[in-house]
C-alpha positions as CSV (number, residue, x, y, z in Angstrom):
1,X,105.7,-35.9,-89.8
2,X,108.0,-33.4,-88.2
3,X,109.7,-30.9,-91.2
4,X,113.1,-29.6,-91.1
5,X,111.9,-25.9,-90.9
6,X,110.3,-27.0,-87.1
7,X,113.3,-28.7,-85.8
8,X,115.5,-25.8,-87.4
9,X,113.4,-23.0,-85.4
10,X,113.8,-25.0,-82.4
11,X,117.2,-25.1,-82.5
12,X,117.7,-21.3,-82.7
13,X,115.1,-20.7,-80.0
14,X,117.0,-23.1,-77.7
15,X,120.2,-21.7,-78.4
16,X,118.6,-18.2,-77.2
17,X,119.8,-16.6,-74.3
18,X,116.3,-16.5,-72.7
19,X,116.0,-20.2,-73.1
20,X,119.7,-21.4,-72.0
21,X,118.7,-18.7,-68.9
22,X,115.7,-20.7,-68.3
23,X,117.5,-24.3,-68.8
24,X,120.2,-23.3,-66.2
25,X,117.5,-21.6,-63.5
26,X,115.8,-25.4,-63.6
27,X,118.4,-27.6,-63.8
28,X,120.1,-26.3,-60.6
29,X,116.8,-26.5,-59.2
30,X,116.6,-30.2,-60.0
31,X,120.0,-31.4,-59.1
32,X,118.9,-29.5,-55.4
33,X,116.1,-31.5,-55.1
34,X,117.6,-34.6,-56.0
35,X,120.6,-34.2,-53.7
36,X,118.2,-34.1,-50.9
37,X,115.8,-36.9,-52.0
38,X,119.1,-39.1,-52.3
39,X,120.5,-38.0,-48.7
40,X,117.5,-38.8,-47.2
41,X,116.1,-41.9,-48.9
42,X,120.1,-43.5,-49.9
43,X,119.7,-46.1,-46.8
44,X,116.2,-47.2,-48.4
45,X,117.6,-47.2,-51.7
46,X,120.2,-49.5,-50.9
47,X,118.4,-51.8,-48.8
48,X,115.7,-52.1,-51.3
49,X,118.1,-52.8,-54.2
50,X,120.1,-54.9,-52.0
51,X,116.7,-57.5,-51.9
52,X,115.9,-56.4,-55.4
53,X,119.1,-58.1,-56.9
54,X,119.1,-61.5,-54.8
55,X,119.1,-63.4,-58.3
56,X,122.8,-62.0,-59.0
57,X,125.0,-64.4,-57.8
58,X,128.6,-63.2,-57.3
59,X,128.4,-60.5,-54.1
60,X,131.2,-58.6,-56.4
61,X,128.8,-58.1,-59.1
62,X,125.9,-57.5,-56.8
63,X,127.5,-54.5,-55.0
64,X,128.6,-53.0,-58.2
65,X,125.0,-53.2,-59.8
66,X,123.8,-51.6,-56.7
67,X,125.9,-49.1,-57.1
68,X,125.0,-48.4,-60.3
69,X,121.9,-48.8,-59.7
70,X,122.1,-45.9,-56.9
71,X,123.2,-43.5,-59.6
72,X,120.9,-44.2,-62.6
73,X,118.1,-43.8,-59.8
74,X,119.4,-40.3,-58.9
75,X,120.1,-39.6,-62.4
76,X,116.3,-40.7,-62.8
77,X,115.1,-38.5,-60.1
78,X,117.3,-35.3,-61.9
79,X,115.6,-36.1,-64.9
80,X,112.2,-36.3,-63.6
81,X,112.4,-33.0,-61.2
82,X,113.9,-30.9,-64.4
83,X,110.5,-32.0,-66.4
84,X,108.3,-31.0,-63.8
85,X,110.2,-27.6,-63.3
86,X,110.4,-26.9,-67.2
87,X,106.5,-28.1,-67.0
88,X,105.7,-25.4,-64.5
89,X,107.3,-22.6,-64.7
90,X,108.0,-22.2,-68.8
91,X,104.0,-20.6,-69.5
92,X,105.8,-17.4,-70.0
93,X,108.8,-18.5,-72.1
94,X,106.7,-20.7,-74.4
95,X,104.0,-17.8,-74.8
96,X,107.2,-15.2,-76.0
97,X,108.4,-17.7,-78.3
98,X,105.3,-18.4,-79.6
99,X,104.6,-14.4,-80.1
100,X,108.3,-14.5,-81.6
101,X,107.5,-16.8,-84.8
102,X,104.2,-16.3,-85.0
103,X,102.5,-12.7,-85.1
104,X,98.7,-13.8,-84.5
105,X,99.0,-16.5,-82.0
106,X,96.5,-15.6,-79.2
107,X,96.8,-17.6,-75.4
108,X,93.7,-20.3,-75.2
109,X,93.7,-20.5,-71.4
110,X,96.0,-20.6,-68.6
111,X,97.2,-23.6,-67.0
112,X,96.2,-24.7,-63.8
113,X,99.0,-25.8,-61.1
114,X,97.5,-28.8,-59.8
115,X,96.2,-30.4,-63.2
116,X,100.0,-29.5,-64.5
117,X,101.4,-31.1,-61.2
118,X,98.9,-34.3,-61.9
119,X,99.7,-34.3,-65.4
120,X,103.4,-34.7,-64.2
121,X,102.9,-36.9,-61.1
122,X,101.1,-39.4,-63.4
123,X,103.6,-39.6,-66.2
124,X,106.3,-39.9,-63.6
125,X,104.8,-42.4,-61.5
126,X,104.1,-44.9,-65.3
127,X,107.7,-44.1,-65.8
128,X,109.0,-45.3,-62.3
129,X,106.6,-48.5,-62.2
130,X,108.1,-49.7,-66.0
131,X,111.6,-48.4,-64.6
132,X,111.3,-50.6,-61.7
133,X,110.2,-53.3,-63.9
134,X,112.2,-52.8,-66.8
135,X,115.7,-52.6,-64.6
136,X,117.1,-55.7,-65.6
137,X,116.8,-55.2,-69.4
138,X,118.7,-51.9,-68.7
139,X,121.5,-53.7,-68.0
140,X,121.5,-55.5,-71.8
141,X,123.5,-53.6,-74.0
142,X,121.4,-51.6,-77.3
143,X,118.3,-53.1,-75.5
144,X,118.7,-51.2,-72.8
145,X,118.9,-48.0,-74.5
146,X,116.0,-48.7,-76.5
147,X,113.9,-49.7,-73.6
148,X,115.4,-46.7,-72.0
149,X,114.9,-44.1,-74.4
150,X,111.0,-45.2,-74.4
151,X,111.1,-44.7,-70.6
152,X,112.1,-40.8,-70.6
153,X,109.2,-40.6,-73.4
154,X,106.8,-41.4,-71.0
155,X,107.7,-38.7,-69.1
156,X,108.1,-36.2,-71.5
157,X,104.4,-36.9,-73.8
158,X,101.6,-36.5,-71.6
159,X,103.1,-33.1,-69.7
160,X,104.2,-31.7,-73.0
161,X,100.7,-32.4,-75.0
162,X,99.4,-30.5,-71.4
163,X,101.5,-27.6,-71.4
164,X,101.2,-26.6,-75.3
165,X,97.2,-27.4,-75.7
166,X,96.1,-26.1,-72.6
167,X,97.9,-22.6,-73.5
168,X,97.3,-22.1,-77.4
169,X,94.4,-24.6,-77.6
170,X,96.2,-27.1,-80.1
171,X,95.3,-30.5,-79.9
172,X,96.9,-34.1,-79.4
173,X,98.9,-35.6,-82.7
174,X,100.7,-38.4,-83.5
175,X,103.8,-36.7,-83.9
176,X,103.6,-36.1,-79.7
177,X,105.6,-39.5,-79.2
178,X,108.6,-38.9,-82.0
179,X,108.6,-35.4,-80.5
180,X,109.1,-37.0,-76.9
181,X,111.5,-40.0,-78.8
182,X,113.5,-36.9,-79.8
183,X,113.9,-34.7,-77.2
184,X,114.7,-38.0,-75.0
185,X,117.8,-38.2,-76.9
186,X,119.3,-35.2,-75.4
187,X,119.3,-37.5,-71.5
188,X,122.0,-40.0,-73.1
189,X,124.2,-36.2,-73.8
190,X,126.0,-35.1,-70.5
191,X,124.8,-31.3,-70.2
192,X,123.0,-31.5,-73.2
193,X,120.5,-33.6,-71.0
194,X,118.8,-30.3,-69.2
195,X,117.4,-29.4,-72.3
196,X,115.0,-32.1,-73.0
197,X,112.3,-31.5,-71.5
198,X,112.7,-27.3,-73.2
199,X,113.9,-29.0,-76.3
200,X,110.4,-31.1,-76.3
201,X,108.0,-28.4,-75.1
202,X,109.3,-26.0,-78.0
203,X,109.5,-28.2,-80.5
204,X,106.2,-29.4,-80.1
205,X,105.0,-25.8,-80.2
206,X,106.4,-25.1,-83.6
207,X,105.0,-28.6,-84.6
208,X,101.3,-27.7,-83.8
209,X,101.7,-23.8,-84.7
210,X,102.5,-24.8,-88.3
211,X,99.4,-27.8,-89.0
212,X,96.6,-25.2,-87.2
């Protein structure tokens, strides 16, 4: 069970200049990437949602679920290149928060690039195939969101659990999907969506820190 004195740390520290910085530095990162994954793959995209949605059948409503269907994929691209960046480059931010709140903390081990960037690729690749296969439940109002919302956990769990235990030697908890449930939130808040995958990493810190 998460207390209110974790998710209250993790708000100050996420309201801190060094972690907003952080946020900011990886979020216009992401939204690079994605702009270029979308201007090279759009013609792809639309020919393979164009097949995909053969069981609409009105072409009016067909060409306006493609379109949206264009945009919640680069939206789902932004999302998934902001976890990866937060994933591997937030070792040192996580270490001076850690330091911050608590005096004796001591680094367990560094992590490696490539098992972060598996970690990553994996829990974005389970998240794409259950996207793909999920879409048309999307489209259902409240059921989509929930369907969603366990979607961007996917992504968020697995490379989270990584991150903290590989650097301060915690281990894997229960509380590791209502943290990711949580911090998933934040992707349904315009702006407020860059901070999820921080938001996640952070308060899963605090989480573990305070049952070792």
């Amino acid at each position: 069970m998460i207390n209110s004195t974790t998710i209250t740390k993790t708000i100050k520290d996420i309201m801190s200049p060094s972690v907003i910085g952080f946020t900011l530095k990886v979020a216009f990162l992401s939204l690079l990437i994605t702009l270029l994954i979308m201007w090279f793959t759009h013609g792809l995209l639309e020919s393979f949602l164009a097949s995909y949605l053969t069981w609409i059948p009105w072409d009016f409503l067909k060409s306006a679920v493609a379109n949206l269907g264009i945009i919640l994929t680069g939206y789902v691209i932004f999302i998934a290149a902001i976890s990866i960046f937060t994933s591997l480059l937030s070792d040192k931010l996580l270490i001076k928060i850690a330091k911050k709140h608590y005096s004796d903390v001591e680094q367990a081990g560094e992590p490696k690039i490539s098992q972060t960037l598996w970690v990553n690729i994996k829990a974005t690749l389970l998240f794409l195939l259950l996207f793909i296969i999920a879409l048309p439940f999307l489209f259902i109002p409240i059921l989509g969101q929930i369907v969603m919302l366990f979607l961007w956990s996917i992504m968020l769990k697995e490379p989270t659990e990584h991150d903290i235990n590989t650097l301060f030697g915690t281990h894997k908890t229960k509380s590791s999907r209502t943290i990711s449930l949580l911090a998933s939130l934040f992707n349904y808040i315009p702006l407020l969506n860059i901070f999820a995958s921080v938001f996640a990493q952070i308060l899963f810190l605090h989480d573990m820190m305070q049952k070792k």
